[in-house]
N, C-alpha and C positions, 0 to 999 in steps of 0.2 A: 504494500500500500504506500508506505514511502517513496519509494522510486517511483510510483506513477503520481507523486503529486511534485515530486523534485522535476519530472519530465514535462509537466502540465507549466507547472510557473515555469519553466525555461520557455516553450512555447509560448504562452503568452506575455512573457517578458518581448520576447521577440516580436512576438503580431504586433504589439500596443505603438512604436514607433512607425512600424511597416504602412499599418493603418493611420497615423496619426500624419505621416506625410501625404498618402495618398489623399486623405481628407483635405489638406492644405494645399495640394496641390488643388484636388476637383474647386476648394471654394475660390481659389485663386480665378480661375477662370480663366486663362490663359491655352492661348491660341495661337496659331501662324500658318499662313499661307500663301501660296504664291496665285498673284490676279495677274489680269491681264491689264493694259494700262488704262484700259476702258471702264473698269472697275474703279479707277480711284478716283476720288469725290475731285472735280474740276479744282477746288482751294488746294486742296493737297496734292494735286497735281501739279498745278501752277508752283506754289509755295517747290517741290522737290528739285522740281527742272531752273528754279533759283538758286537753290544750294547746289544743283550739280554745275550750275555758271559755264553750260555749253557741251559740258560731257556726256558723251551719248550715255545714254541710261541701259543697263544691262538686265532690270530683274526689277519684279515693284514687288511687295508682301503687304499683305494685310494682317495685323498684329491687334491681341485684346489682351490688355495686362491692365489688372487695378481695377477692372470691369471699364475699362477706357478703346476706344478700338485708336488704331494708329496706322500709318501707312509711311513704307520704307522704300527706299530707292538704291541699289546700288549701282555704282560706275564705279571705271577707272581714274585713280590719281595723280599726281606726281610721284607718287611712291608705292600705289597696289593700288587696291581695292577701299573705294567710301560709301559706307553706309548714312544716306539721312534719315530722319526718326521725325515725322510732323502728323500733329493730330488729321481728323478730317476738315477742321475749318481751316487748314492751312498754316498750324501756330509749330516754328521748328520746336522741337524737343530735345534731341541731340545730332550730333556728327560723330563718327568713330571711324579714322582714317588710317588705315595702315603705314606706321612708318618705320623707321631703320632702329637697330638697337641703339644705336651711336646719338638719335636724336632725342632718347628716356635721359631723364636728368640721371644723374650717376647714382646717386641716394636709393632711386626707385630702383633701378637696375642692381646695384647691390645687395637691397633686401629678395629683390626675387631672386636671385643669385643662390641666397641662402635658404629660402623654405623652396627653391627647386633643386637645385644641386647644381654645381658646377658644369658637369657634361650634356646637362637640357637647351635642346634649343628652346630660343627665346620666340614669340611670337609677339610683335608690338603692335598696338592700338593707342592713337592719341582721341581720349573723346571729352567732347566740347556740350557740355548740359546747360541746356537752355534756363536759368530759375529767375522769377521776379520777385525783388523784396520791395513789400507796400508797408509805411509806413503813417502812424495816422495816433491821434490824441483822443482818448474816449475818458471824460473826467480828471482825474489827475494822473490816470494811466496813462504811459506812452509805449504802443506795438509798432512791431520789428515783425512782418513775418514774408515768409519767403514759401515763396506758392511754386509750383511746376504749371507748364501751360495746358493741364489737363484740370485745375484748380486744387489738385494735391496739395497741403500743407508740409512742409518739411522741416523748419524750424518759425518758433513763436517766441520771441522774447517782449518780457514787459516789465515794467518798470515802474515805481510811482516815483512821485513828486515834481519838481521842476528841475529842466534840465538852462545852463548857461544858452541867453536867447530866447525862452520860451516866457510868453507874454500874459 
């Protein structure tokens, strides 16, 4: 009887993570596929074929992350491969552009150095996150918050009292 319950919690020692990601993944909602260019919403068409600034476009996806849908474009760079990231009204999100190991600051390349090991190739990405901080006085509080252009909030700071300048 021991061993079948020593067996039983190891099994569900095991499930409860197994399950607990699959859950988080399903509520995530997250998606991806590849459209055709006729599929993406006129804004976010316009808005990608701006960031690609005349590069023929290679591959468009339609993307749902955050419960947000998004629309990505990749082309060719000066150095590889660039992905852009813009909602469907046309607002960029990111860039993530393929470039040389030599162009990572040394700091960044050093630590990945270390938690990958010495004889790993390196694969570099420089990506460029679109965030907007709005700032405003409500009472004797004053906020600080920095929003994503999907209206995600990411940082909130607030403060009371009067800052030098304020009236």
């Amino acid at each position: 009887m021991r061993r079948n319950t020593v067996c039983m919690t190891v099994v569900v020692a095991l499930a409860i993570p197994i399950l607990g990601y699959a859950a988080w993944k399903g509520d995530a909602g997250e998606s991806e596929r590849r459209v055709k260019e006729a599929e993406v919403p006129p804004a976010a068409l316009q808005a990608l074929k701006k960031l690609a600034a005349g590069a023929k476009i290679t591959e468009f996806t339609e993307e749902i992350e955050h419960g947000h849908t998004y629309y990505e474009a990749s082309w060719t760079g000066e150095h590889g491969k660039v992905d852009g990231l813009v909602t469907a009204a046309g607002d960029a999100v990111e860039i993530e552009e393929q470039i040389s190991e030599q162009a990572v600051p040394r700091a960044v390349i050093d630590k990945a150095r270390q938690m990958a090991g010495k004889d790993v190739s390196l694969y570099c990405e420089k990506k460029t996150v679109f965030l907007y901080e709005v700032k405003f006085r409500k009472g004797d509080h004053r906020h600080e918050i920095v929003f994503s252009p999907d209206g995600r909030e990411h940082e909130h700071d607030e403060e009371t009292g009067k800052e030098e300048g304020d009236e």
